[in-house]
VEXDREN-2710 file (C-alpha; in Angstrom, 1 decimal):
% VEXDREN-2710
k/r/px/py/pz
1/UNK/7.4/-13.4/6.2
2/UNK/5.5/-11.3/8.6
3/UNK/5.7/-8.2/6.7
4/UNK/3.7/-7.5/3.3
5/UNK/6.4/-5.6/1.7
6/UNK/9.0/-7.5/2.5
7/UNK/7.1/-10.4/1.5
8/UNK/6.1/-8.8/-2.1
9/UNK/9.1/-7.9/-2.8
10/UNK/10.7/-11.3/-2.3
11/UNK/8.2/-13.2/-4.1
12/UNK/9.2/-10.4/-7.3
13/UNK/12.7/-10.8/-7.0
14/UNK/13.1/-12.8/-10.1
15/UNK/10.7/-10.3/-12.0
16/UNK/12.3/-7.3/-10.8
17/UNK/15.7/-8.5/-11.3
18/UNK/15.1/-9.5/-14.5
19/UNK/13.8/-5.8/-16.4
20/UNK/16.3/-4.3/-14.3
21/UNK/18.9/-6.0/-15.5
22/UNK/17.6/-6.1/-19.3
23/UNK/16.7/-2.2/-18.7
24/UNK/20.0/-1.3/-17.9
25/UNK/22.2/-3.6/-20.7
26/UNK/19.7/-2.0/-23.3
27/UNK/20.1/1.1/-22.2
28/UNK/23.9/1.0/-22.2
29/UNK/24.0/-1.0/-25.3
30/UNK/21.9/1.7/-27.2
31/UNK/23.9/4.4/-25.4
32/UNK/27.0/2.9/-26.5
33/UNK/26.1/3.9/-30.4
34/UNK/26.1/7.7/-29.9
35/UNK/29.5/8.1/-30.5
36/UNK/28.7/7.0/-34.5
37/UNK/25.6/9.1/-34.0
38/UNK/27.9/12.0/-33.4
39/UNK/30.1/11.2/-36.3
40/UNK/27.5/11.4/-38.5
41/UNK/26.4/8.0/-39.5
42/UNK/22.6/8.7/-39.0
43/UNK/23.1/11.8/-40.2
44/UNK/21.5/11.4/-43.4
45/UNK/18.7/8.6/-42.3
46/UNK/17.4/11.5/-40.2
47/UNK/17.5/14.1/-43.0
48/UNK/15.3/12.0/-44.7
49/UNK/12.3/12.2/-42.1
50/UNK/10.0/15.1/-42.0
51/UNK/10.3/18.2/-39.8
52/UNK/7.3/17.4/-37.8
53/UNK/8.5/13.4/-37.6
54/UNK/11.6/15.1/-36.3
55/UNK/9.9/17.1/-33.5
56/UNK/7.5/14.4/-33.0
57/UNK/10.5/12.0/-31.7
58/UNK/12.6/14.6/-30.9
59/UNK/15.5/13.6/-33.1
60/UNK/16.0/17.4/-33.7
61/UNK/19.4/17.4/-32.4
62/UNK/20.8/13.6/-32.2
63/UNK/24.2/15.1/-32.2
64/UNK/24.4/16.2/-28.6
65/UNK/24.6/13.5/-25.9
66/UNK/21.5/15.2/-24.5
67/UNK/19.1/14.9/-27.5
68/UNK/20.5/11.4/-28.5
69/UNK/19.7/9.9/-25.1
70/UNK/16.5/11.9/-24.8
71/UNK/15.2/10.9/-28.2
72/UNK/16.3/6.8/-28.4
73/UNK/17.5/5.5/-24.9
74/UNK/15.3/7.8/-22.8
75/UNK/12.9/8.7/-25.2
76/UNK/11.2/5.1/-26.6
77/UNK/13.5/2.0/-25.2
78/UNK/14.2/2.6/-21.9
79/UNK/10.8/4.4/-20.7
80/UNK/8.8/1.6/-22.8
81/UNK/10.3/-1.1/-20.4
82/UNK/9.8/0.7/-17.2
83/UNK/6.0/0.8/-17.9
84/UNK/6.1/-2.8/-18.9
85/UNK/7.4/-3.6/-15.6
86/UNK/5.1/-0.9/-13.6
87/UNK/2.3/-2.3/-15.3
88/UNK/2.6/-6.3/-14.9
89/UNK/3.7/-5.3/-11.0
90/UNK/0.3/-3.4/-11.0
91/UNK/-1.5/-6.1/-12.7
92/UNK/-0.9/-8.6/-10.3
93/UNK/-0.7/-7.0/-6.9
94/UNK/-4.7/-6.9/-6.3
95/UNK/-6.3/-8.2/-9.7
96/UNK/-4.0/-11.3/-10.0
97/UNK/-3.9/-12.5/-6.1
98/UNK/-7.4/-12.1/-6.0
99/UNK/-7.9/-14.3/-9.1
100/UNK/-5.6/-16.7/-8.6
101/UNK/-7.1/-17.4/-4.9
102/UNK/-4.7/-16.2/-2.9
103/UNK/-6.1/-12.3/-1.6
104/UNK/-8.7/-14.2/0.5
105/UNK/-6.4/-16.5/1.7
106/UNK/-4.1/-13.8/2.7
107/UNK/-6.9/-11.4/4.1
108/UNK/-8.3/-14.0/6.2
109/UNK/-5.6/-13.3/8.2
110/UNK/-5.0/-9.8/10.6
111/UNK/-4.1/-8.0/7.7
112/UNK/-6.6/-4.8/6.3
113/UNK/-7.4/-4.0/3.2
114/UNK/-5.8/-0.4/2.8
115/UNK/-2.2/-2.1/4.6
116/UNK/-2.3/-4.4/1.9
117/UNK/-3.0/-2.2/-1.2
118/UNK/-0.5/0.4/0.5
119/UNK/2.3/-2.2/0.8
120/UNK/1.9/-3.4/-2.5
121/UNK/2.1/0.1/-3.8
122/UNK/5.2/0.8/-1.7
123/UNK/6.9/-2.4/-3.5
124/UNK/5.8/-0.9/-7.1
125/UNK/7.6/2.0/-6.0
126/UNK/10.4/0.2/-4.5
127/UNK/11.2/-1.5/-8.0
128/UNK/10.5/1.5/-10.0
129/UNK/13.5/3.0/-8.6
130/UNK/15.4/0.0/-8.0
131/UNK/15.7/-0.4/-11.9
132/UNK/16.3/2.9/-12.7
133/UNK/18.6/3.2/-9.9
134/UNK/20.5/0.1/-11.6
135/UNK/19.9/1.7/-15.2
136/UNK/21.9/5.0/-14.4
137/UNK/25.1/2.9/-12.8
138/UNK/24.9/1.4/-16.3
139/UNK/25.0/4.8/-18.0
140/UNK/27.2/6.0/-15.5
141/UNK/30.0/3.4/-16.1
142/UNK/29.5/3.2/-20.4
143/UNK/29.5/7.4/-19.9
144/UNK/33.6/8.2/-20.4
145/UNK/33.6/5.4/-23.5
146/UNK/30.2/6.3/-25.1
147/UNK/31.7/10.0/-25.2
148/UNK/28.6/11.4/-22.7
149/UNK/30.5/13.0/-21.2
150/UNK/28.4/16.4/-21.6
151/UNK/25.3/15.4/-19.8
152/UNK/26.5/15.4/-16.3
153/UNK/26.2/13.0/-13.3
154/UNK/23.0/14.9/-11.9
155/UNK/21.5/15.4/-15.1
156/UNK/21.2/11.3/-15.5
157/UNK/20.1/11.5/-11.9
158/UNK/17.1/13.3/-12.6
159/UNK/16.5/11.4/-15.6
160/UNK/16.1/8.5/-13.8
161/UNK/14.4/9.7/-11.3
162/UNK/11.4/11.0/-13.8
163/UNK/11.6/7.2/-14.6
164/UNK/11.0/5.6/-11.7
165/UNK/8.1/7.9/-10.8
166/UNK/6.5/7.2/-14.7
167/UNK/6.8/3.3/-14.0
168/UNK/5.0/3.9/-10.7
169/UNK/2.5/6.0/-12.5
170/UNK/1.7/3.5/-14.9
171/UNK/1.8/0.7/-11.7
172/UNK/-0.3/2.5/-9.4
173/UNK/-2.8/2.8/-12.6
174/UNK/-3.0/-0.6/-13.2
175/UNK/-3.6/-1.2/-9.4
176/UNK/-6.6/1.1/-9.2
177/UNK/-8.1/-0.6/-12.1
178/UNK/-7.4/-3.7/-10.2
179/UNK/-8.5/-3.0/-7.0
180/UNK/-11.8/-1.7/-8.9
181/UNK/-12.4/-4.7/-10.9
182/UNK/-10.6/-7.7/-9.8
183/UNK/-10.1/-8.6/-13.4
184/UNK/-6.5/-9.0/-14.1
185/UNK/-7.4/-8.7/-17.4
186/UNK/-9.0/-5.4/-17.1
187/UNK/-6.4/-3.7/-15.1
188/UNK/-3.8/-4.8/-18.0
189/UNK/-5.9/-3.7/-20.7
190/UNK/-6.7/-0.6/-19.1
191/UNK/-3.5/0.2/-18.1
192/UNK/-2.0/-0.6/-21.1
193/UNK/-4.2/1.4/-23.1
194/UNK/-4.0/4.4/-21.9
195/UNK/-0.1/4.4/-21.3
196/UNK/-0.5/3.8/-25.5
197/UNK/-2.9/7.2/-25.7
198/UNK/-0.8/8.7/-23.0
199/UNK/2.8/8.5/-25.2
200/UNK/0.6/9.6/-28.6
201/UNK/-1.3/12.4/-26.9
202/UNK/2.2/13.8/-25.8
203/UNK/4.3/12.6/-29.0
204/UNK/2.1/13.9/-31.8
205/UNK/-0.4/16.7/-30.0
206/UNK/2.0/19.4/-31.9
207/UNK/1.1/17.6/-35.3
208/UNK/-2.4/18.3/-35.2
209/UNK/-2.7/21.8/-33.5
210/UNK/-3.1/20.6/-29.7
211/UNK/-0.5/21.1/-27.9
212/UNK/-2.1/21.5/-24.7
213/UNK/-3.3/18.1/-24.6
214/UNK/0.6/16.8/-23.9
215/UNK/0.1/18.4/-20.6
216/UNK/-2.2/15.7/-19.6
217/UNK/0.1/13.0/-20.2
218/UNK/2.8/11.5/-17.7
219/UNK/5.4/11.3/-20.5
220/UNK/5.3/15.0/-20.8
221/UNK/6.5/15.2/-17.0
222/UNK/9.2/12.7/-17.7
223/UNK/10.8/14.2/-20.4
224/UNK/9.0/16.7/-21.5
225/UNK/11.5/20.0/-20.2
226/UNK/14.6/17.5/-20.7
227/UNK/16.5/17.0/-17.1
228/UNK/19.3/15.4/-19.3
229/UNK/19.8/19.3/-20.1
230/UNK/18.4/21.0/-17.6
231/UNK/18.7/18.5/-14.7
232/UNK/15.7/18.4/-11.9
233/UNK/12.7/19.5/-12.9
234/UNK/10.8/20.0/-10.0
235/UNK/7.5/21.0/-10.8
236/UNK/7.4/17.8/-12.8
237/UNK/8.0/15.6/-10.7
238/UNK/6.1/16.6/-7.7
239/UNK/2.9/16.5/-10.5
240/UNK/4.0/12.9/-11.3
241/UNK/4.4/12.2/-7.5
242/UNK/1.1/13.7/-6.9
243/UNK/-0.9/11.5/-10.0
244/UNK/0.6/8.7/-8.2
245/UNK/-0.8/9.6/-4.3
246/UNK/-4.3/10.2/-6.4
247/UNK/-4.0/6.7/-7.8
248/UNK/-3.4/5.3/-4.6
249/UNK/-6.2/6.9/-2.9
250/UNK/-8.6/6.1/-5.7
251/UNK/-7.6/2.7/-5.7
252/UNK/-7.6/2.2/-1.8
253/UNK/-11.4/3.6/-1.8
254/UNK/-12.2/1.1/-4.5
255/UNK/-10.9/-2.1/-3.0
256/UNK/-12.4/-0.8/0.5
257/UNK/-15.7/-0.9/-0.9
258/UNK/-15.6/-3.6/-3.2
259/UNK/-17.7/-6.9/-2.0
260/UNK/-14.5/-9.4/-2.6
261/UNK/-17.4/-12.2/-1.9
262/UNK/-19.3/-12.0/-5.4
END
């Protein structure tokens, strides 16, 4: 195929496919539960955890639709997936063609550096919000039966949005490390690592007198101000957008000025 995109995006079908179909039957599977949430059957099992364990996954108010989705299905499953995917798409987009042979093979032909790395970011993107496109049909259609009925169509909207801009966070992260480096290793490492700092720093900053240090992670412009109550949160998103046009920058000076002949 003539086109990079096209051409990445084809040869990740399978991938992509795959977590967005598993995203989306978790998702709706977990989702599908709230209505014995609501009933009460984790009532107690909640009780039982501390105040600041409560506030720390907020599980503060699993009765509502809202704070059940945003403390299980949006809160740990769903967003732990999505950064799975962004990150093994990152991974292999620079750092995994180049050690598997195939980046010279490929830029021995017209093709630049930057249009390459740019593509390959676009199809991160691309995938990002194809799965959580396909993850809010899911919720969408288990919605009347799983009694959410309270969070409405545009508030799952911007949910999902928030998700497919955190996947491509976490993507264009492990990119840049590979465009850096080379090392597929590295770049998923890295990436990985500090997604696992990022989700502490903004989970448990509260519990030991830091608060400001959640506004440094992407989670706390994913969830943080709730769109499954309050719907779009702007001001979020365009910060997440922005981290992700920085990435891409950093990572398209890196791979510019790399010697890919050592």
């Amino acid at each position: 195929m003539p086109d990079i995109l096209t051409k990445t995006l084809w040869d990740s079908r399978r991938s992509l496919a795959g977590f967005a179909v598993g995203t989306a039957l978790v998702g709706a599977m977990y989702a599908g539960f709230y209505p014995q949430v609501a009933d009460g059957a984790m009532g107690e099992a909640v009780d039982g955890f501390s105040p600041a364990l409560r506030e720390a996954l907020n599980m503060e108010d699993i009765a509502s639709a809202a704070g059940y989705l945003g403390s299980s299905v949006y809160g740990i499953i769903v967003p732990l997936i999505a950064v799975i995917y962004g990150i093994a798409t990152g991974t292999r987009a620079i750092a995994g063609d180049e050690e598997a042979g195939y980046l010279d093979l490929l830029l021995a032909h017209p093709v630049g550096r930057t249009r390459l790395l740019l593509h390959r970011c676009a199809a991160l993107a691309i995938g990002a919000f194809g799965l959580a496109a396909l993850l809010l049909l899911a919720m969408l259609a288990v919605r009347p039966s799983a009694q959410l009925d309270t969070v409405s169509i545009g508030q799952f909207a911007a949910q999902s949005v928030a998700l497919a801009l955190l996947c491509t966070v976490f993507g264009a992260i492990a990119i840049a490390i590979g465009a850096a480096t080379g090392s597929r290793a590295a770049a998923l490492a890295g990436s990985a690592a500090i997604g696992v700092l990022a989700y502490a720093t903004n989970t448990f900053a509260s519990q030991i007198g830091a608060d400001g240090l959640r506004y440094i992670s992407p989670f706390h412009y994913y969830i943080g101000n709730e769109p499954l109550r309050n719907g779009f949160q702007w001001a979020d998103l365009g910060i997440l957008t922005a981290a992700v046009g920085v990435l891409v920058l950093i990572a398209t000076a890196a791979f510019r000025r790399r010697d890919l002949t050592s």
